[in-house]
Each structure stands twice: as C-alpha cells, then as structure tokens.
N, CA, C and O atoms as a Tripos MOL2 file, in Angstrom:
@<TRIPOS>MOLECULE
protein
  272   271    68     0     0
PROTEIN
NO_CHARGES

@<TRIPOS>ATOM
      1 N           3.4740   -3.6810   35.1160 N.3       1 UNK1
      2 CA          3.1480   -2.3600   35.6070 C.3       1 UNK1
      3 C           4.2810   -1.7840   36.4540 C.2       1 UNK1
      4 O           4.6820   -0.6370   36.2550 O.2       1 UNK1
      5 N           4.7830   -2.5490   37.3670 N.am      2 UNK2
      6 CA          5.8890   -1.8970   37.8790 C.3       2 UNK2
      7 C           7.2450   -1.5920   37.4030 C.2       2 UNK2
      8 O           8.1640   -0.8630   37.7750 O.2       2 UNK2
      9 N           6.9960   -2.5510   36.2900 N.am      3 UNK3
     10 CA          7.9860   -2.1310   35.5370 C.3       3 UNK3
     11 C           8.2760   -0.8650   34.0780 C.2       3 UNK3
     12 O           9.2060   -0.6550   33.3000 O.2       3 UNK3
     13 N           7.4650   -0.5130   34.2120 N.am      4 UNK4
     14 CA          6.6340    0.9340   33.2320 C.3       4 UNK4
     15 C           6.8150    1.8020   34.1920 C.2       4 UNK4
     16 O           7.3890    2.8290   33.8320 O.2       4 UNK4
     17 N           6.3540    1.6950   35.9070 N.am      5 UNK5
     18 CA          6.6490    2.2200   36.7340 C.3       5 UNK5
     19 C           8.1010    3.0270   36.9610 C.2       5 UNK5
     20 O           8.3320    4.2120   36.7200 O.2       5 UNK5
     21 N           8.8550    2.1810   37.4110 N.am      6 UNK6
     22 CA         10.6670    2.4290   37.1140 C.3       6 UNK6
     23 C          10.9900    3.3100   36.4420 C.2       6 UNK6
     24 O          11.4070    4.4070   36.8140 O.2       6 UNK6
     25 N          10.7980    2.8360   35.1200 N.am      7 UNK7
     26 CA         11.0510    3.6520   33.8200 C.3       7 UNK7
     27 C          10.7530    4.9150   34.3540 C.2       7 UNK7
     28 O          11.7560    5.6270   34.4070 O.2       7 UNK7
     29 N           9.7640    5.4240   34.7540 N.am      8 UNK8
     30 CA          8.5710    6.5510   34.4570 C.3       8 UNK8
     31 C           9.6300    7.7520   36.2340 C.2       8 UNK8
     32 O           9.8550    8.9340   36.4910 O.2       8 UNK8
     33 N           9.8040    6.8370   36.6710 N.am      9 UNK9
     34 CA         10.3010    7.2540   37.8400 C.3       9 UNK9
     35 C          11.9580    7.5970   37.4820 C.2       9 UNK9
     36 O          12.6340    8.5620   37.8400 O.2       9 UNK9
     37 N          12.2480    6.6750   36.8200 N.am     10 UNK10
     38 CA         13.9390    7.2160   36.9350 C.3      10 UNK10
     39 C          14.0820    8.3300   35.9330 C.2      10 UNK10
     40 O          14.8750    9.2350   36.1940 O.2      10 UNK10
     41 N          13.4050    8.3530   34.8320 N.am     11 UNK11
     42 CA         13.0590    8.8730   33.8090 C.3      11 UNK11
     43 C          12.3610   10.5240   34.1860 C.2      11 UNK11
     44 O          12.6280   11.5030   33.4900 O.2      11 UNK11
     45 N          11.6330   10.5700   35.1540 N.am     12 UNK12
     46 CA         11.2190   11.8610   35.4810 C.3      12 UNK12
     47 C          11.9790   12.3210   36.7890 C.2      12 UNK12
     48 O          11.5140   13.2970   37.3780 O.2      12 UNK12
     49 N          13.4690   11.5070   37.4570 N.am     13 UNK13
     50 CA         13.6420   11.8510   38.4470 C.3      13 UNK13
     51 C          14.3640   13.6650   38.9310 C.2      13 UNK13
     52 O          14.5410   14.6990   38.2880 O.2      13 UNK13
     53 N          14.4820   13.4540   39.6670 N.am     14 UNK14
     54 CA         14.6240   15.2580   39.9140 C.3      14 UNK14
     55 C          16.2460   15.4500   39.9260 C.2      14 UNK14
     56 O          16.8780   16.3010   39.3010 O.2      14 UNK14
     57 N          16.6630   14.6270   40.6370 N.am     15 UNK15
     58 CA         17.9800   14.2220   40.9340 C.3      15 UNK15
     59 C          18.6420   14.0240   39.2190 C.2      15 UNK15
     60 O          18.4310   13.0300   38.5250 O.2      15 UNK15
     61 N          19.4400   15.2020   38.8100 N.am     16 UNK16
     62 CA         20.3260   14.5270   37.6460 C.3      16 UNK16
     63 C          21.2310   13.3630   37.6230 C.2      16 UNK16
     64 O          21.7300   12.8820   36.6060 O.2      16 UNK16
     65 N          21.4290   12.8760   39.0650 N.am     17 UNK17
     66 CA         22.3800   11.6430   38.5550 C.3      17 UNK17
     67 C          21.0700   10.5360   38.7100 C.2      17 UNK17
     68 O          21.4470    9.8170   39.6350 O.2      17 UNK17
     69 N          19.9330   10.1150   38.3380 N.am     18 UNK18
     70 CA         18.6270    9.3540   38.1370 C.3      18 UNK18
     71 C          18.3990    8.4600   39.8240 C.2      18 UNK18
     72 O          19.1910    8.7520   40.7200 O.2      18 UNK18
     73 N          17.7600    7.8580   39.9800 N.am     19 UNK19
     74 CA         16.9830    7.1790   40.6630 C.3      19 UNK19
     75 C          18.4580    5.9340   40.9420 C.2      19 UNK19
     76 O          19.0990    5.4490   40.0100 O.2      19 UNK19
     77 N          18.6410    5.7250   41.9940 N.am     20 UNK20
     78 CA         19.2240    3.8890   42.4050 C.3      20 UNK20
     79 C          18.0140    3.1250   42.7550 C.2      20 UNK20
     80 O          16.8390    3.2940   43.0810 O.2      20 UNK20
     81 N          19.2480    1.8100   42.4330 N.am     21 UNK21
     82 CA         17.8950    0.2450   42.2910 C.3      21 UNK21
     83 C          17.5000    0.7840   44.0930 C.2      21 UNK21
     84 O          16.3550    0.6290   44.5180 O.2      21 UNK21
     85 N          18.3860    1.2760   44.8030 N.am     22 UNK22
     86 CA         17.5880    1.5460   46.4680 C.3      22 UNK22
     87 C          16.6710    2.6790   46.8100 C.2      22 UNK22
     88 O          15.8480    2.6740   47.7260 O.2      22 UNK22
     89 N          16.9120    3.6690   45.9500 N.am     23 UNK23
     90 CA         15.7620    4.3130   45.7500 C.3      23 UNK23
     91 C          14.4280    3.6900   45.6430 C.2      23 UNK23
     92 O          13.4550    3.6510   46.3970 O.2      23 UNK23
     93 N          14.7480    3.1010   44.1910 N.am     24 UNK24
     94 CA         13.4660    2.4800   44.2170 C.3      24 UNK24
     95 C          12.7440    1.1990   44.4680 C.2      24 UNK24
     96 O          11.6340    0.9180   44.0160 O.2      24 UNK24
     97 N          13.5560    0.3820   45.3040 N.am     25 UNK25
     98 CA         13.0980   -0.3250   45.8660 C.3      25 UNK25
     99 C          12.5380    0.4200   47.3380 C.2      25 UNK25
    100 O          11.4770   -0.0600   47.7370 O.2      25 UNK25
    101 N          13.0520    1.3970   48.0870 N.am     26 UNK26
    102 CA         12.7460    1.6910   48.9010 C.3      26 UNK26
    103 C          11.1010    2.6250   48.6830 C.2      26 UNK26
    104 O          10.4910    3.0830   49.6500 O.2      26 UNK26
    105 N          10.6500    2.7440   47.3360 N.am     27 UNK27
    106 CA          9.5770    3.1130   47.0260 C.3      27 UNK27
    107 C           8.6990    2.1430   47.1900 C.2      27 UNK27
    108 O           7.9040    2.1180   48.1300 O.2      27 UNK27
    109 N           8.7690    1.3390   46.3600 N.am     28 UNK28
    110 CA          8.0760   -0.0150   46.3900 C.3      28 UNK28
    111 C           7.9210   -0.7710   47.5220 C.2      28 UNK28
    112 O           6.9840   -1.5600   47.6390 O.2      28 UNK28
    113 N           9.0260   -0.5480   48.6440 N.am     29 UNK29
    114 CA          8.5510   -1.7900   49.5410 C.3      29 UNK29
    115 C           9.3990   -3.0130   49.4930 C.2      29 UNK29
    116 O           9.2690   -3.9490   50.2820 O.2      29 UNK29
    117 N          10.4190   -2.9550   48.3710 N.am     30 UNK30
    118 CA         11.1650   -4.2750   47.8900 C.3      30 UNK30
    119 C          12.3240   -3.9080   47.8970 C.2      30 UNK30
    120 O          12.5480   -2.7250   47.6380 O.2      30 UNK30
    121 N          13.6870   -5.0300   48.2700 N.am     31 UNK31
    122 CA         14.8160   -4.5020   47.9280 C.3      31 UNK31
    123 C          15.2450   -4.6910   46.7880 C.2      31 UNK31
    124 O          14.8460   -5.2790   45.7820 O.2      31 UNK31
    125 N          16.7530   -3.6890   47.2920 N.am     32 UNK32
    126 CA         17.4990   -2.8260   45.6400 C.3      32 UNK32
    127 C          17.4690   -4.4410   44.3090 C.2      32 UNK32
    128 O          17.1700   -4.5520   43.1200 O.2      32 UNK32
    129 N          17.9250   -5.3360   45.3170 N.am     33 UNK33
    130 CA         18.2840   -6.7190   44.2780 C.3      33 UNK33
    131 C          17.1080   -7.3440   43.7430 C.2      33 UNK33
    132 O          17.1720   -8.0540   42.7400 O.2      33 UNK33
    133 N          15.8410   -7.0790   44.4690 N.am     34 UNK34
    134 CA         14.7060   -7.1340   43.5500 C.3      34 UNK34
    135 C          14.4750   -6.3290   42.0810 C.2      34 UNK34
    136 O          14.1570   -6.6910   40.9480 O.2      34 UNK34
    137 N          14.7990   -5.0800   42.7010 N.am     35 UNK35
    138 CA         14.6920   -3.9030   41.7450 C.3      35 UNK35
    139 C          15.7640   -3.9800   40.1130 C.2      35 UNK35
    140 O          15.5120   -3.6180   38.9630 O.2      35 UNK35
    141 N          17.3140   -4.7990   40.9120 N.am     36 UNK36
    142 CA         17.8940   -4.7420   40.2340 C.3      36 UNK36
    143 C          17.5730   -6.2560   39.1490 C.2      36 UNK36
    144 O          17.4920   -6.1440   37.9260 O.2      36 UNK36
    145 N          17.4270   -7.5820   39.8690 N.am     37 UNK37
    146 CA         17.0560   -8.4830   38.9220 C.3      37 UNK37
    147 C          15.7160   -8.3350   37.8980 C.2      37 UNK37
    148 O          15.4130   -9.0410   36.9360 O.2      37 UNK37
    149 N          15.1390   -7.3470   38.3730 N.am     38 UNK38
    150 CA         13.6250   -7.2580   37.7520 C.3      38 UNK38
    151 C          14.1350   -6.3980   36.3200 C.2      38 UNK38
    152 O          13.9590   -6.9480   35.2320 O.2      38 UNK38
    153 N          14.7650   -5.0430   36.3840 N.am     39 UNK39
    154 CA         15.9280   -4.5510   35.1910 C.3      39 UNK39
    155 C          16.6310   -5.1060   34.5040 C.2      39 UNK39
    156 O          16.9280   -4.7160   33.3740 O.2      39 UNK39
    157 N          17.1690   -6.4430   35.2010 N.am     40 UNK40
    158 CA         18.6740   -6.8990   34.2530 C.3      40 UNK40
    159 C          17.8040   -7.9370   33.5530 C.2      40 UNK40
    160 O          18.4590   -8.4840   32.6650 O.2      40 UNK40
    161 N          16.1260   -8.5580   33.6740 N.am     41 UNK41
    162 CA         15.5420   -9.9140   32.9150 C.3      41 UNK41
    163 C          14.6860   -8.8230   31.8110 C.2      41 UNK41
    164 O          14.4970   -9.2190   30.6600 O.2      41 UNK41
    165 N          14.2820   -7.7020   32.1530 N.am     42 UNK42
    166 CA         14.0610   -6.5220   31.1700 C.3      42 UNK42
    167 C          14.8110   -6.4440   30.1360 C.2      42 UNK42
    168 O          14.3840   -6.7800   29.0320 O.2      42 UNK42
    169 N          16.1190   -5.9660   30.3320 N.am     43 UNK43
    170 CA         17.0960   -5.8470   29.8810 C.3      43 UNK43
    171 C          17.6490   -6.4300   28.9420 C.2      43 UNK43
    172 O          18.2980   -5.9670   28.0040 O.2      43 UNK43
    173 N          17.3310   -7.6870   29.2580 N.am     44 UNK44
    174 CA         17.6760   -9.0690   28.2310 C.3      44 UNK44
    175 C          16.5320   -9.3640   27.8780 C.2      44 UNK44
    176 O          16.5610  -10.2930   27.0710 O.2      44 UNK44
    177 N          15.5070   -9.0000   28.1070 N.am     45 UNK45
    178 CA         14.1040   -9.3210   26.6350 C.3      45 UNK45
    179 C          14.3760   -8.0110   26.0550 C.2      45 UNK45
    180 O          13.5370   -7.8020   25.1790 O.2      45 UNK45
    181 N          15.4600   -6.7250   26.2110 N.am     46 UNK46
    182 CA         15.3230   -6.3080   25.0470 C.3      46 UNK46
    183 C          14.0380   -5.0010   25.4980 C.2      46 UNK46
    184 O          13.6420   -4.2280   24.6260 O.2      46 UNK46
    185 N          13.7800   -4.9630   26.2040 N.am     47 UNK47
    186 CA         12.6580   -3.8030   26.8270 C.3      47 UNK47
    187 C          13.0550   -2.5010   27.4370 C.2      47 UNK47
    188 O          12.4940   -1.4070   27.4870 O.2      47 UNK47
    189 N          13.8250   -2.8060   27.7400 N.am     48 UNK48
    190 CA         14.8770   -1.5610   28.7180 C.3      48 UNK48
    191 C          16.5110   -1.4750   28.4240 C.2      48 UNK48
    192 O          17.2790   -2.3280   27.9790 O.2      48 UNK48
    193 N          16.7340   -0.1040   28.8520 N.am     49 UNK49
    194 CA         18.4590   -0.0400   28.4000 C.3      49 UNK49
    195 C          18.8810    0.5970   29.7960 C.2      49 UNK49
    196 O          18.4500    1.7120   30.0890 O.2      49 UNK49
    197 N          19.6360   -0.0290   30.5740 N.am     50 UNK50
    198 CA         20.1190    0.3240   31.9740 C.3      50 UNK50
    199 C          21.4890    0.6830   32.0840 C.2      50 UNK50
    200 O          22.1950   -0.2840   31.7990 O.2      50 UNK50
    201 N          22.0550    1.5610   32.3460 N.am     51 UNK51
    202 CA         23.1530    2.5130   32.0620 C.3      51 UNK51
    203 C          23.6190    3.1340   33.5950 C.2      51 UNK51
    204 O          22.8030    3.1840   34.5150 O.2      51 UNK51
    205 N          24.8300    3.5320   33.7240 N.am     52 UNK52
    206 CA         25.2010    4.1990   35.0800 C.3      52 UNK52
    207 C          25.6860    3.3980   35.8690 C.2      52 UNK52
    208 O          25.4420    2.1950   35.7850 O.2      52 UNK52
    209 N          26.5620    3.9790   36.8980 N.am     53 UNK53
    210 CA         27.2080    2.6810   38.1380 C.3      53 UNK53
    211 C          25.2800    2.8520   38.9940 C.2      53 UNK53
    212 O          24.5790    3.8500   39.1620 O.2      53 UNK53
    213 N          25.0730    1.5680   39.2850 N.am     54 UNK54
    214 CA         24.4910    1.1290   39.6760 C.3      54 UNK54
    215 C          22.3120    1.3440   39.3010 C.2      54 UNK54
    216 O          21.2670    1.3790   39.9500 O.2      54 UNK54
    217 N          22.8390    1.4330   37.6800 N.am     55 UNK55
    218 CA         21.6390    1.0900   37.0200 C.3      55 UNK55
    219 C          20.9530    2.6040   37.0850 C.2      55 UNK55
    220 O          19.7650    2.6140   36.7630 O.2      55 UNK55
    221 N          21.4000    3.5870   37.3690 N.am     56 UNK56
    222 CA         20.9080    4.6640   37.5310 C.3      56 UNK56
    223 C          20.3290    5.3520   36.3630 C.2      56 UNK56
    224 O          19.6000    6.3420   36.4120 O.2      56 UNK56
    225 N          20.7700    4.6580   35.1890 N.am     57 UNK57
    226 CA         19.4550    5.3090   34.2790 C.3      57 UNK57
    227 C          18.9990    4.7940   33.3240 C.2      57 UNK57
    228 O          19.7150    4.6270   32.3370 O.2      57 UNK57
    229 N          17.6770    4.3900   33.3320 N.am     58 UNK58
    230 CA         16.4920    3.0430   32.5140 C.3      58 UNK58
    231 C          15.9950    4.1620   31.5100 C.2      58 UNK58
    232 O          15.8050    5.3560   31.7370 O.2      58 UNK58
    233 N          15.8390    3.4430   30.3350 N.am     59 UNK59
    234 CA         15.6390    3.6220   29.1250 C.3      59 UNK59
    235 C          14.4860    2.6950   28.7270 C.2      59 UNK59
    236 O          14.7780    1.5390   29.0310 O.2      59 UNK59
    237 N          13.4370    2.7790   28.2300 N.am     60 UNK60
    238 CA         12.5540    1.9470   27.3380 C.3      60 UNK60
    239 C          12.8370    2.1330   25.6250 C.2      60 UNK60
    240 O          12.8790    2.9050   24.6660 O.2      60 UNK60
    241 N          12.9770    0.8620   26.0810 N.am     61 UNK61
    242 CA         13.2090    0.5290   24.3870 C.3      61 UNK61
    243 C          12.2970    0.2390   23.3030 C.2      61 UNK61
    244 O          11.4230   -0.5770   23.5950 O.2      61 UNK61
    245 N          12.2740    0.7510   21.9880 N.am     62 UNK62
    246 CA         11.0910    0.6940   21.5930 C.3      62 UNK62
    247 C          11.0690   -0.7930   21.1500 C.2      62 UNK62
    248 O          12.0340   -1.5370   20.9730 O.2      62 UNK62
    249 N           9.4110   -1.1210   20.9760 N.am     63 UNK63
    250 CA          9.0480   -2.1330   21.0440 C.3      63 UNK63
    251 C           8.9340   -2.8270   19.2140 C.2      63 UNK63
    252 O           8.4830   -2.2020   18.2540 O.2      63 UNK63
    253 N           9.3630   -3.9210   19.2020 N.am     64 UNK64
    254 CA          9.9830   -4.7350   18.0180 C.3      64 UNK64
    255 C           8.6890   -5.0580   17.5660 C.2      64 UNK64
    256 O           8.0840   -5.6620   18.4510 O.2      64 UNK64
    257 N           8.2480   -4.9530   16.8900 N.am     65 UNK65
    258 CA          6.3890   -5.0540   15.8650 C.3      65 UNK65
    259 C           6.3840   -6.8440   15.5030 C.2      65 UNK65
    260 O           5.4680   -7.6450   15.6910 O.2      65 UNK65
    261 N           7.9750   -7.1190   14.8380 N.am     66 UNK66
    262 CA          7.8130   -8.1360   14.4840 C.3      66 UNK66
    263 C           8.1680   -9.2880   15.4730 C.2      66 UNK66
    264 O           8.2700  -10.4670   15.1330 O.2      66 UNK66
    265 N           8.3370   -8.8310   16.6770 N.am     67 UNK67
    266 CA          8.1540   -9.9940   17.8920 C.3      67 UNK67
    267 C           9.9780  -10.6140   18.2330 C.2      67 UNK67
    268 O          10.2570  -11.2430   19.2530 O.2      67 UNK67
    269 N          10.7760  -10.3390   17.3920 N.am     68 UNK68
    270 CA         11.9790  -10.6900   17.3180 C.3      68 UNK68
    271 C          12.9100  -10.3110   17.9610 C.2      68 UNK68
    272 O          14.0330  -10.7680   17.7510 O.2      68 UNK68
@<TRIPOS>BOND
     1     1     2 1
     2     2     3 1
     3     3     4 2
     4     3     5 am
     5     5     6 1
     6     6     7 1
     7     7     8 2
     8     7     9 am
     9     9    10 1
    10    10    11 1
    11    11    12 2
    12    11    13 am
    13    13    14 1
    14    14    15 1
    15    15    16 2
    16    15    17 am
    17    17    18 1
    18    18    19 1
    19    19    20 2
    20    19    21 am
    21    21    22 1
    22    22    23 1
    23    23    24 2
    24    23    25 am
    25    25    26 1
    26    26    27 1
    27    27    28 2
    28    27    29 am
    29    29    30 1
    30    30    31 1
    31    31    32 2
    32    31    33 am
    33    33    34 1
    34    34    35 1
    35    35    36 2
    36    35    37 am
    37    37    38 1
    38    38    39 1
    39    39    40 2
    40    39    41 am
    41    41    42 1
    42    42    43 1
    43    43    44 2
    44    43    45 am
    45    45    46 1
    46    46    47 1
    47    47    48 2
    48    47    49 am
    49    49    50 1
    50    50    51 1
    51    51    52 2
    52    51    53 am
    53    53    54 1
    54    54    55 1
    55    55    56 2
    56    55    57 am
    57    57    58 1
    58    58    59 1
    59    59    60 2
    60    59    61 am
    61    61    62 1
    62    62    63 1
    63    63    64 2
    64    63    65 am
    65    65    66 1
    66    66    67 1
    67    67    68 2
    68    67    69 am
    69    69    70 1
    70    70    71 1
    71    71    72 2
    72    71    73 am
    73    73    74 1
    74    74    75 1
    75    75    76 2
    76    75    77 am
    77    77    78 1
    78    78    79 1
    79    79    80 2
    80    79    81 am
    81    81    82 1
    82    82    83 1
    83    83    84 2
    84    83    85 am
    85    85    86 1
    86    86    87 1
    87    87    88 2
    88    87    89 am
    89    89    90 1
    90    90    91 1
    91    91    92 2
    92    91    93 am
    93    93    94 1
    94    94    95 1
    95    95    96 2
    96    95    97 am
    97    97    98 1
    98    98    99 1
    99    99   100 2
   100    99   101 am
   101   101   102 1
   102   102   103 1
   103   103   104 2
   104   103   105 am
   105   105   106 1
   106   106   107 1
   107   107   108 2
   108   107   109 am
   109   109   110 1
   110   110   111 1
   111   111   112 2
   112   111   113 am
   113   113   114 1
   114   114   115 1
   115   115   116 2
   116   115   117 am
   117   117   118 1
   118   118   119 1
   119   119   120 2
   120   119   121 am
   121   121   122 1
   122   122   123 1
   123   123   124 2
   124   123   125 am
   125   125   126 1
   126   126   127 1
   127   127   128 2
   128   127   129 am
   129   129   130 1
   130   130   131 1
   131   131   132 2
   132   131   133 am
   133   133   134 1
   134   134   135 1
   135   135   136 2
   136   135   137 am
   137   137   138 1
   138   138   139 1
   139   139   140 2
   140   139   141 am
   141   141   142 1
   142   142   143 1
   143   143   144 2
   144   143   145 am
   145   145   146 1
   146   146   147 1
   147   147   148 2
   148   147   149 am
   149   149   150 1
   150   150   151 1
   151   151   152 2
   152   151   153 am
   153   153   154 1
   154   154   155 1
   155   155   156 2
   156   155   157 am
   157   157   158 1
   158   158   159 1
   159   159   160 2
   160   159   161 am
   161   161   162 1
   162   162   163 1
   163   163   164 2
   164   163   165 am
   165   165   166 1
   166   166   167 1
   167   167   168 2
   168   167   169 am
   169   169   170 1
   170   170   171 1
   171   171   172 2
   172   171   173 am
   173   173   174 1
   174   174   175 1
   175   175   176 2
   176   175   177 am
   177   177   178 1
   178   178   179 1
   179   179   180 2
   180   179   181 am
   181   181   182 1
   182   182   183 1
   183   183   184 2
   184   183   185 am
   185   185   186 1
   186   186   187 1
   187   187   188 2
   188   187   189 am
   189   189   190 1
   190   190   191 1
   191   191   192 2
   192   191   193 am
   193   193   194 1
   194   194   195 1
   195   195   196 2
   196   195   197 am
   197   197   198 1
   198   198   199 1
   199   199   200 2
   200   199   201 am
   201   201   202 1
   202   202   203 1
   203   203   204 2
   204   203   205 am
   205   205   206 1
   206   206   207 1
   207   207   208 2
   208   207   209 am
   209   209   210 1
   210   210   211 1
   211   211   212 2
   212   211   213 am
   213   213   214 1
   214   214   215 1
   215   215   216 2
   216   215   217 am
   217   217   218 1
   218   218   219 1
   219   219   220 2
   220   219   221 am
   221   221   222 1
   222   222   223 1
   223   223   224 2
   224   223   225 am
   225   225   226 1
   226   226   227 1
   227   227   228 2
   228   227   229 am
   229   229   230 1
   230   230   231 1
   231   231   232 2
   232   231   233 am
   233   233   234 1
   234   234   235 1
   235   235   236 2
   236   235   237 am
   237   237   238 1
   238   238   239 1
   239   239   240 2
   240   239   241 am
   241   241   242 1
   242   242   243 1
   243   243   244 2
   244   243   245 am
   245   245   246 1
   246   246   247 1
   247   247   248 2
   248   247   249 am
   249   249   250 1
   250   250   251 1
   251   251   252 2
   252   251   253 am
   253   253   254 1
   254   254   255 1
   255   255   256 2
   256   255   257 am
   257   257   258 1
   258   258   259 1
   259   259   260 2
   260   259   261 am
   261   261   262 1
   262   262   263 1
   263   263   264 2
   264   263   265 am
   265   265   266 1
   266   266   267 1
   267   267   268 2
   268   267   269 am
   269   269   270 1
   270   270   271 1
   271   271   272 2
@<TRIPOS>SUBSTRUCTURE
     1 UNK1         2 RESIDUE 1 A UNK
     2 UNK2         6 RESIDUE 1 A UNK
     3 UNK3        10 RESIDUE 1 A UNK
     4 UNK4        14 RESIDUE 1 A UNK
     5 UNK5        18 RESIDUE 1 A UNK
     6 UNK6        22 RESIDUE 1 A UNK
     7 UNK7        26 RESIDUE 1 A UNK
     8 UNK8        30 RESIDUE 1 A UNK
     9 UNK9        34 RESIDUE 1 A UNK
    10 UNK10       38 RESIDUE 1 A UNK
    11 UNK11       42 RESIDUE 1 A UNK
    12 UNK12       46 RESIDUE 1 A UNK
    13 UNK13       50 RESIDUE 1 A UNK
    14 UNK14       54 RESIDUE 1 A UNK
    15 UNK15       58 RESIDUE 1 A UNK
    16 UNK16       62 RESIDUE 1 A UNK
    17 UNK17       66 RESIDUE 1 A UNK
    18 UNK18       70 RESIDUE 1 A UNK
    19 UNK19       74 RESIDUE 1 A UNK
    20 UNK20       78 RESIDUE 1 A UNK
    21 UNK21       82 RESIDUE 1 A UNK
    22 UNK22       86 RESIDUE 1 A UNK
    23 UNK23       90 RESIDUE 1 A UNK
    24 UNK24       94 RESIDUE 1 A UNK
    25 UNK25       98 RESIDUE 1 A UNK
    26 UNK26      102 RESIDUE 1 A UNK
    27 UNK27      106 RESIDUE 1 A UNK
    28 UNK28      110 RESIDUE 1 A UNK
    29 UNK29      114 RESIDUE 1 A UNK
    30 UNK30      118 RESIDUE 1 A UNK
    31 UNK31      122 RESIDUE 1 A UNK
    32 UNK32      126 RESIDUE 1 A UNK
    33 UNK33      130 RESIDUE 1 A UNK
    34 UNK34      134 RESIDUE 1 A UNK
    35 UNK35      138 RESIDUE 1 A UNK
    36 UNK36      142 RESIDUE 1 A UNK
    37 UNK37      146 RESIDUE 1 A UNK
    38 UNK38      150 RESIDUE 1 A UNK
    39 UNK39      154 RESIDUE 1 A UNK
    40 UNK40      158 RESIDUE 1 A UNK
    41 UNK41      162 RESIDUE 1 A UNK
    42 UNK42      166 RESIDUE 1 A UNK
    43 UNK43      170 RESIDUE 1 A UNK
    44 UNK44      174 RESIDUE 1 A UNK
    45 UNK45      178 RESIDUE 1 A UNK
    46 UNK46      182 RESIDUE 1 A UNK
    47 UNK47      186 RESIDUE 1 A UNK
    48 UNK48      190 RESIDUE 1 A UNK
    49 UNK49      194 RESIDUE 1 A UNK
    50 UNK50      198 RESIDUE 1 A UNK
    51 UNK51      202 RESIDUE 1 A UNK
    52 UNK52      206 RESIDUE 1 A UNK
    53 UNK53      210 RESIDUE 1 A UNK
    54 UNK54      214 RESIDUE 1 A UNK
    55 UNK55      218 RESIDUE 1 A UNK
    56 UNK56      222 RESIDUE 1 A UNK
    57 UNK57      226 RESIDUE 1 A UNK
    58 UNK58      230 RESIDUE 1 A UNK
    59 UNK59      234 RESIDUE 1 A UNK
    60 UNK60      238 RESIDUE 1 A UNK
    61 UNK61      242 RESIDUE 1 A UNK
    62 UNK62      246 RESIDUE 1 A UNK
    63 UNK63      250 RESIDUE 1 A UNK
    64 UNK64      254 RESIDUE 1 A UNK
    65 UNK65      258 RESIDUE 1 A UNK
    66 UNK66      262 RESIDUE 1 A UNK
    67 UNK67      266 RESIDUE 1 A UNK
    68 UNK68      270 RESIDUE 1 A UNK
C-alpha cells in the first residue's frame, strides 16, 4: 500500500520537477533512505521505473500476467 502510495503521490505531484525520496519520507514519517530502499527493491522486482537525480520520478510498471 505504501508503495501504490508513492507512485500516486509523485505521479500527481504539483511540483514539475516530482516529489524527493525526502519529500516523501517526510510524509510518511520515515526517512528519505527508507523511501529510497523501498523504490530501488521495487525497482528490481520490475514494479516501478525510478528516473531523475534523486529518484524524483516513479513510474508503475505494468504488471507481467505471466509472473516472469
């Protein structure tokens, strides 16, 4: 969930240069290196596409049917 969260947040942010991992950790309550390891294990299952100096803009990736 919080991670649908992110997405939904950097993704609707107001700011054209998107949301930082301190942004939104400072939403959550958690820091940026939470924010940022929680993106980069995303990232590598292949769920998210994280782009920008300092992760500033998350992408959901569509989801693989055949599990692969």
């Amino acid at each position: 969930m919080i991670l649908v969260k992110l997405v939904h947040m950097a993704n609707t942010a107001r700011d054209a240069e998107g949301l930082s991992y301190a942004d939104i950790g400072a939403r959550f309550g958690v820091s940026r290196t939470h924010v940022r390891a929680l993106l980069r294990d995303a990232e590598r299952n292949a769920d998210v596409s994280v782009s920008g100096r300092g992760g500033k803009f998350v992408e959901l990736r569509p989801l693989n049917p055949a599990g692969v």
